[in-house]
C-alpha positions in Angstrom: -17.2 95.2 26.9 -13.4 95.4 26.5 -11.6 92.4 25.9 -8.4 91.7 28.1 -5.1 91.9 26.0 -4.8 88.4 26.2 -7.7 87.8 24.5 -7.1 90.3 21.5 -4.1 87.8 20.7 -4.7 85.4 18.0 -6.3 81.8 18.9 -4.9 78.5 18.8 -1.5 77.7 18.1 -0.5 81.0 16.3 -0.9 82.6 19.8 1.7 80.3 20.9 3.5 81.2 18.0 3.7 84.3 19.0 5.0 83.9 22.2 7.7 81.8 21.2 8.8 84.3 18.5 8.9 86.9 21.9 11.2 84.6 23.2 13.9 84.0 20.4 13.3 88.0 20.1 14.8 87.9 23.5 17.6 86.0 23.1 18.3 87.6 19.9 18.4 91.2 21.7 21.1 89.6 24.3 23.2 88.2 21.5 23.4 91.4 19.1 24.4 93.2 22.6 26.8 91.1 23.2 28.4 91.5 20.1 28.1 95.1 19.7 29.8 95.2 23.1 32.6 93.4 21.5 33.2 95.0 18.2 33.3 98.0 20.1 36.3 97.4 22.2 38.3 95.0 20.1 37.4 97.3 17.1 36.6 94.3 14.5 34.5 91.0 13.9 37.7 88.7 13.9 39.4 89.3 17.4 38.1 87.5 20.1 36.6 89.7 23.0 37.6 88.5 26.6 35.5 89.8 29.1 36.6 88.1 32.4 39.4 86.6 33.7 40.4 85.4 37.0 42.5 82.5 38.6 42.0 79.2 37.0 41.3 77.6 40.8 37.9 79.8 40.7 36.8 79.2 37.2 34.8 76.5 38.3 31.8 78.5 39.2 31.9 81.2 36.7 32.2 78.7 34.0 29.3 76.8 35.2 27.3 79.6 35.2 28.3 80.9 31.5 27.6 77.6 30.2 24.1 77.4 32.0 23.2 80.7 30.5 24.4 79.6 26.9 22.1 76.5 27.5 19.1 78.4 28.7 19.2 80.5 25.5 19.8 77.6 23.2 17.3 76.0 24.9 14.7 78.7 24.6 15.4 79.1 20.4 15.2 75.5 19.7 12.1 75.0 21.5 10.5 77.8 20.0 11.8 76.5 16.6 10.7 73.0 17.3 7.1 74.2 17.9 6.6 75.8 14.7 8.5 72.8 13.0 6.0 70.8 14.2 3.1 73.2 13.1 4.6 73.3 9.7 5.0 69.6 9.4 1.7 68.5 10.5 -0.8 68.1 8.3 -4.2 70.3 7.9 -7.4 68.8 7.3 -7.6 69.2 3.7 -4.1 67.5 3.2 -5.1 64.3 5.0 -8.1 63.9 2.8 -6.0 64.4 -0.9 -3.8 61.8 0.7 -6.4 59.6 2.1 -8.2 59.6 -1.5 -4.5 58.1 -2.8 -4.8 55.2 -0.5 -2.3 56.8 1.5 -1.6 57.9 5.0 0.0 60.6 7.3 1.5 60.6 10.8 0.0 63.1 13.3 1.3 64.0 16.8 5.5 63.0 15.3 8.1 64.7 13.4 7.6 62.8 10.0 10.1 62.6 7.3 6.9 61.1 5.5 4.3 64.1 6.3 7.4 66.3 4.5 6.9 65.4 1.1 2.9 65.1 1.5 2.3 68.6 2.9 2.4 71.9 0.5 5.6 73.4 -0.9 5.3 76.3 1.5 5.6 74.4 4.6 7.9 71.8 3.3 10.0 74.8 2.5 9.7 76.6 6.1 10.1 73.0 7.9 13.7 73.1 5.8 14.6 76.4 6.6 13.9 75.9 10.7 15.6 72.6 10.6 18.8 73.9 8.8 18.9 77.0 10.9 19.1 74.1 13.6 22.2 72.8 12.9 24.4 75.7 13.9 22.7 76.1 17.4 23.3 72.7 18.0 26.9 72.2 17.1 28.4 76.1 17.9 26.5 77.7 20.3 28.3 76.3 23.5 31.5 77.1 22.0 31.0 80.5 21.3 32.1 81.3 24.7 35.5 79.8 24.7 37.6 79.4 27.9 41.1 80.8 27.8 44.1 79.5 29.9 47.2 80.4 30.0 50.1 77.0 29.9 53.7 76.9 30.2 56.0 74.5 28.8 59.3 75.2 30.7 59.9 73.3 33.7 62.1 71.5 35.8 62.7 67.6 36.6 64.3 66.1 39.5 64.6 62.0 40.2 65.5 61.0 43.2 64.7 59.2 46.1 62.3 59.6 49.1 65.8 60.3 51.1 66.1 63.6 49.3 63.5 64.8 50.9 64.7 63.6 54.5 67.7 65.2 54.7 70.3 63.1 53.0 73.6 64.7 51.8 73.3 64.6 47.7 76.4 65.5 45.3 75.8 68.0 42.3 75.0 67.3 39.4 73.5 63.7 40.4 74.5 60.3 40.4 73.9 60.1 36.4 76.4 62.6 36.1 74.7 64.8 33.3 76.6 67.8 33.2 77.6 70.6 30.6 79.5 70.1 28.3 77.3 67.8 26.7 78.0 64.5 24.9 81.1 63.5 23.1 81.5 60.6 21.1 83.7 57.7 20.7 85.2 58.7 17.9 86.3 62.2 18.4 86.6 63.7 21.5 86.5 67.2 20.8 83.2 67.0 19.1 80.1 67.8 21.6 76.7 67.0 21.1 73.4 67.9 23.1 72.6 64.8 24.6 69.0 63.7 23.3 65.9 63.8 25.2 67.9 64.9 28.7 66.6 68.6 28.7 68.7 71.4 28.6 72.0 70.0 30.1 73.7 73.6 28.9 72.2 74.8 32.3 73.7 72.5 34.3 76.8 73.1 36.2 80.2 71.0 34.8 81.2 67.8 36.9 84.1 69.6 38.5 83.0 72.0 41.2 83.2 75.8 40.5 81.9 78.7 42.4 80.2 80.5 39.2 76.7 81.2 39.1 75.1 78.5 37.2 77.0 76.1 39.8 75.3 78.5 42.2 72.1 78.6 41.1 71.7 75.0 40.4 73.0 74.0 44.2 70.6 76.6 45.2 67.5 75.0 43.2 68.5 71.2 45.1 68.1 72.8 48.4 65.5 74.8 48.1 63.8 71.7 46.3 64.4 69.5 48.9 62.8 71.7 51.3 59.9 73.1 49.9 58.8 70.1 47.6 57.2 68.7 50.9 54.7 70.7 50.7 53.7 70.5 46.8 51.1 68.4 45.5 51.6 64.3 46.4 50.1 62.9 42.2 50.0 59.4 41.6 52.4 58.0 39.1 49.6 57.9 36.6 48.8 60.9 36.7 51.8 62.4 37.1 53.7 60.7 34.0 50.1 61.4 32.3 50.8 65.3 32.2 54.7 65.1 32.0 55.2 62.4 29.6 55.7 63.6 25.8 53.0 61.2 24.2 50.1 62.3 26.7 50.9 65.8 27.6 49.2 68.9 26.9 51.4 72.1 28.5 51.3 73.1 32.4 48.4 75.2 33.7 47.8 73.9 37.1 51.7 72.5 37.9 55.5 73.2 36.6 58.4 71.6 38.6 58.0 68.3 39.3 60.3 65.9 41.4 59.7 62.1 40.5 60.4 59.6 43.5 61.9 56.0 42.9 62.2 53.7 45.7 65.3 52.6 47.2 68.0 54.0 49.2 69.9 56.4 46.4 72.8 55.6 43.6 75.8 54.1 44.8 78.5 55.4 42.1 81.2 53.4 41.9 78.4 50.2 41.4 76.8 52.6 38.4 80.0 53.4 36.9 82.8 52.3 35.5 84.7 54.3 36.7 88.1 52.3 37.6 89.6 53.7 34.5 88.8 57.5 35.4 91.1 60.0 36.8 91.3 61.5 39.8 89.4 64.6 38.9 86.3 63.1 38.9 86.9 61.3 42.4 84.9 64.0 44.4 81.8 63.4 42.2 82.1 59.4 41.8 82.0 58.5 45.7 81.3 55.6 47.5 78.3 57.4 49.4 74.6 56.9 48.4 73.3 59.7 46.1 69.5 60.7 46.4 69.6 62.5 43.5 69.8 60.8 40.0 69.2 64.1 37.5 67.7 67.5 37.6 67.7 69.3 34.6 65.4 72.1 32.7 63.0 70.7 30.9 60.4 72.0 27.7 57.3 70.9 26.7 56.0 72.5 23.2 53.7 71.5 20.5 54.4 70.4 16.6 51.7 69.9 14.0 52.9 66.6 11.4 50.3 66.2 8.8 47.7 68.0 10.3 48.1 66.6 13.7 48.9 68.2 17.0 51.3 66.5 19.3 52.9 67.8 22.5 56.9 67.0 22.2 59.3 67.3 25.1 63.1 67.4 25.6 63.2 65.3 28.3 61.7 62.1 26.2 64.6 60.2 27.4 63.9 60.9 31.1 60.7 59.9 31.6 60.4 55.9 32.0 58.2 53.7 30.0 55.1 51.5 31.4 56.0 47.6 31.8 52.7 46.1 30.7 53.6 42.6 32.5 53.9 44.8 35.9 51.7 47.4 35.3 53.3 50.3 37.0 56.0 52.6 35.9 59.6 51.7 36.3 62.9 54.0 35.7 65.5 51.9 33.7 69.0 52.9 34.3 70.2 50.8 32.1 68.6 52.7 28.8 71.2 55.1 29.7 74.3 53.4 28.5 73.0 53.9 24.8 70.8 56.9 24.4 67.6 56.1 22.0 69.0 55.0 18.3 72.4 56.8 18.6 74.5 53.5 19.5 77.8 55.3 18.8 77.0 57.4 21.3 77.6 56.9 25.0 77.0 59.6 27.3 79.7 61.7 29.0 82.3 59.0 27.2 84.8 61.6 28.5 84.3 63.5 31.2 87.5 65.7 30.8 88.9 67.2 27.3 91.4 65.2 25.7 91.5 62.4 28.2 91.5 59.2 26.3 89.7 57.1 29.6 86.3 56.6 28.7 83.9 56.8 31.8 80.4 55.4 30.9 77.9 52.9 32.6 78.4 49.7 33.2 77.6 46.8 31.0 74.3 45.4 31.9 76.6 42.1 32.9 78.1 44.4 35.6 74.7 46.1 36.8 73.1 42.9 38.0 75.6 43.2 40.5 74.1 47.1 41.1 71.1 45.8 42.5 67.8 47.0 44.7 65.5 44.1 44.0 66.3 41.0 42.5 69.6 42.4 40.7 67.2 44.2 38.5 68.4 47.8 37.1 64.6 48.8 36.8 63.2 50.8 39.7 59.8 51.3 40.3 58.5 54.7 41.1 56.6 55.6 44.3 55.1 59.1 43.5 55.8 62.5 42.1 56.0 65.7 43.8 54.3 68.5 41.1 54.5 72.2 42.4 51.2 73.8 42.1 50.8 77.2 39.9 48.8 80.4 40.3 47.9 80.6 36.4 44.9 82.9 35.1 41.7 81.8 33.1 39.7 83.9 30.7 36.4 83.7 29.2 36.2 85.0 25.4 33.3 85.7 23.0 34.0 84.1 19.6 31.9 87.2 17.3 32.3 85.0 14.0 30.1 82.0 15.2 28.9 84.6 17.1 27.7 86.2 14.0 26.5 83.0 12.6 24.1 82.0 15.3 22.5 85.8 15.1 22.0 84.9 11.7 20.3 81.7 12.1 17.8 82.8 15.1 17.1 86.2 12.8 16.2 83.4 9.6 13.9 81.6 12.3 12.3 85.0 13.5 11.4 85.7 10.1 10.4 82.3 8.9 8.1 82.1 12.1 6.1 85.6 11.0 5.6 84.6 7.2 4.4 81.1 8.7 2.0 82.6 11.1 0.7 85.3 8.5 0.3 83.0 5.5 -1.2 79.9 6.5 -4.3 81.0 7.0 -7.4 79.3 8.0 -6.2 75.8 7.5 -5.6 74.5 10.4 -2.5 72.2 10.8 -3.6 69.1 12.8 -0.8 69.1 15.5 -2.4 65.8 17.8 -4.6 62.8 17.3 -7.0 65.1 19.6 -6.9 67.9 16.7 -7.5 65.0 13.9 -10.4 63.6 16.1 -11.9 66.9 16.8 -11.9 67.5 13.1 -13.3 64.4 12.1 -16.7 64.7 14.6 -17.4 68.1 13.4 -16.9 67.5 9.5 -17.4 64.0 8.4 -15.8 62.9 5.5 -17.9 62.6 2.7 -16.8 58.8 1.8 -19.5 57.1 3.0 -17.2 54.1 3.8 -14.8 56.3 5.9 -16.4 57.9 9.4 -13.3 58.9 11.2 -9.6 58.7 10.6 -8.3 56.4 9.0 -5.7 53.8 10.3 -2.7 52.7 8.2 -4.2 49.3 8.4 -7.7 50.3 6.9 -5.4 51.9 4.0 -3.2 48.7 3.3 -6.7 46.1 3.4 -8.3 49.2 0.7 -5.2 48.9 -1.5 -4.8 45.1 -1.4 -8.9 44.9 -2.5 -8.5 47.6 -4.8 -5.1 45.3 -6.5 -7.4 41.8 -6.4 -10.5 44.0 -8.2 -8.1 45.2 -11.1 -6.8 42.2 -11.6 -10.3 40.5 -11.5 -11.1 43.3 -14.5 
């Protein structure tokens, strides 16, 4: 009579053995494919291979799904690994008797740093080799599929208030009155400076009105802001100043423009400035109506490595307010504005016309207590920002070098796994307590003392008679 197939395989735990090395087979197949499939269209092992890409609002799903598959397969080879690991670090029969005749003992049914260095050289050796091979599919092999998106770092900022939005009349540039040219100083007039951490005020039309078409361009932006920014995404102020803020931000994938809301009614200018010495040119700017619109400017977010460390830097530092730990929320001070960060010989826009010799600046901090919301403070808090959403695109990429790498370390378990199941031979390695036991009834140990296995307190009372008898001798 035939035997089935089944049955023709080898018995006990080589036969599971084998099926485990059939599965690490498998995922080895899918891996070499995929990296075949790679070097074949990028052409070399160092390029990274993207194979899909689509909006970053669906990536959701088809990321989910790539990572589940690179967890089924890492799955599959380190439970396939861990099975013969455990095969080659239990002991066999003959290896628990040596050790028992030492008055020592062995753990059975446990990975054992302890069985290691009692077992032979050959398994000890394979043991190492499966648990070193371990280490790359445990740190890498998630993030050999890498997800790609695609971030921006130029984008524009807006402060105003909630009136903006509601249709109040607002004057270009802005009640702060950042303009182009940029800053001058006290000391020479004629000198010009970009103003730091205010974005790039080059862009921004002069005070004085002109019909050109950065003056154009930049009325256009307010009113199409005003209008349209209704409908973009409502953040909290955490979040918001999380992703815009230089000391927390990490580029734009999801949102660009962003149009930050302080509450109260708008900037009265006269109350800001001091501008009783001015001249008349700068009367249609510097009215006694309510501005909604303290600044907009271009803004850009980019990245700078200092000793070894990544941080995200932006050119509108200056803009973006600072948390007040005793209030915990997030207030816009005006007032920092009179003296931009350490530069205390500056003041911005000290003249706002070439070779005037009236300086126009804000007003001592004396004067705004006078400029007041809330309890003659200059600090206002913010209500919310207005982000505009963006349509980017997200990419999934095969990394082929750690691809490469973890081909490697599944092909050193394959072959580990076949000199382990062809070399050990009839010694059975006693895997459970059940295997030990089962041993144990069919060959009794030969010590007449010993009828079983041997616990490790029956080894510690031996070795504490054994010390009393010597030192009896």
């Amino acid at each position: 009579m035939q035997l089935p197939r089944w049955a023709r395989l080898p018995a006990g735990w080589r036969r599971l053995a084998i099926v485990n090395m059939v599965l690490m087979s498998v995922a080895l197949v899918i891996m070499i494919s995929i990296s075949l499939a790679a070097f074949l269209v990028t052409g070399d092992f160092k390029q990274t291979w993207i194979f899909h890409t689509t909006k970053c609002l669906d990536i959701s799903t088809p990321n989910t799904l790539v990572h589940l598959l690179l967890n089924a397969l890492s799955t599959i080879v380190l439970a396939s690994s861990n099975f013969l690991m455990q095969i080659c670090n239990a002991p066999s029969r003959q290896e628990i008797d040596k050790t028992h005749a030492k008055q020592d003992w062995l753990d059975i049914g446990i990975p054992s740093w302890r069985n290691a260095f009692r077992i032979s050289w050959f398994k000890f050796v394979a043991w190492s080799i499966l648990f070193l091979t371990s280490i790359p599919i445990h740190m890498i092999f998630n993030s050999s599929v890498i997800l790609l998106d695609n971030r921006m770092g130029d984008y524009r900022m807006t402060i105003a208030t909630q009136g903006y939005f509601e249709g109040a009349a607002y004057i270009p540039p802005g009640a702060s009155l950042v303009n182009s040219p940029p800053l001058t100083t006290y000391f020479n007039n004629s000198d010009q400076y970009q103003p730091p951490g205010l974005g790039n005020s080059s862009l921004i039309p002069d005070i004085q009105p002109h019909t050109d078409n950065q003056s154009i361009t930049h009325a256009q932006y307010l009113a199409s802001t005003a209008t349209n920014a209704q409908g973009w995404k409502m953040m909290d102020v955490s979040a918001c100043l999380g992703m815009y803020t230089e000391k927390s931000c990490y580029g734009l994938r999801d949102y660009r423009d962003v149009v930050i809301i302080v509450e109260g009614p708008g900037w009265d200018d006269p109350h800001l400035w001091n501008s009783s010495e001015a001249p008349h040119q700068i009367s249609q700017t510097a009215t006694s109506e309510k501005n909604p619109v303290f600044i907009s400017t271009q803004c850009r977010m980019f990245g700078e490595l200092q000793d070894f460390t990544p941080y995200c830097r932006s050119d509108c530092n200056s803009i973006i307010p600072n948390m007040s730990p005793a209030e915990n929320n997030w207030l816009f001070n005006i007032s920092n504005w009179s003296q931009l960060g350490e530069l205390n010989w500056f003041r911005w826009k000290a003249s706002l016309y070439p070779g005037g010799e009236n300086l126009l600046g804000f007003v001592s901090e004396h004067g705004l207590e006078h400029y007041n919301w809330k309890l003659g403070k200059s600090t206002f808090k913010i209500s919310h920002c207005m982000a505009e959403p963006r349509i980017s695109d997200c990419s999934f990429a095969v990394s082929k070098p750690l691809f490469l790498v973890l081909i490697v370390s599944i092909g050193l378990k394959l072959i580990v796994c076949a000199i382990v199941i062809w070399t050990l031979g009839p010694e059975e390695s006693l895997v459970t307590p059940g295997d030990v036991i089962a041993s144990f009834l069919s060959s009794p140990n030969n010590n007449k003392c010993v009828r079983g296995p041997m616990t490790q307190m029956q080894i510690r009372t031996n070795r504490r008679k054994v010390g009393h008898q010597s030192l009896s001798n």
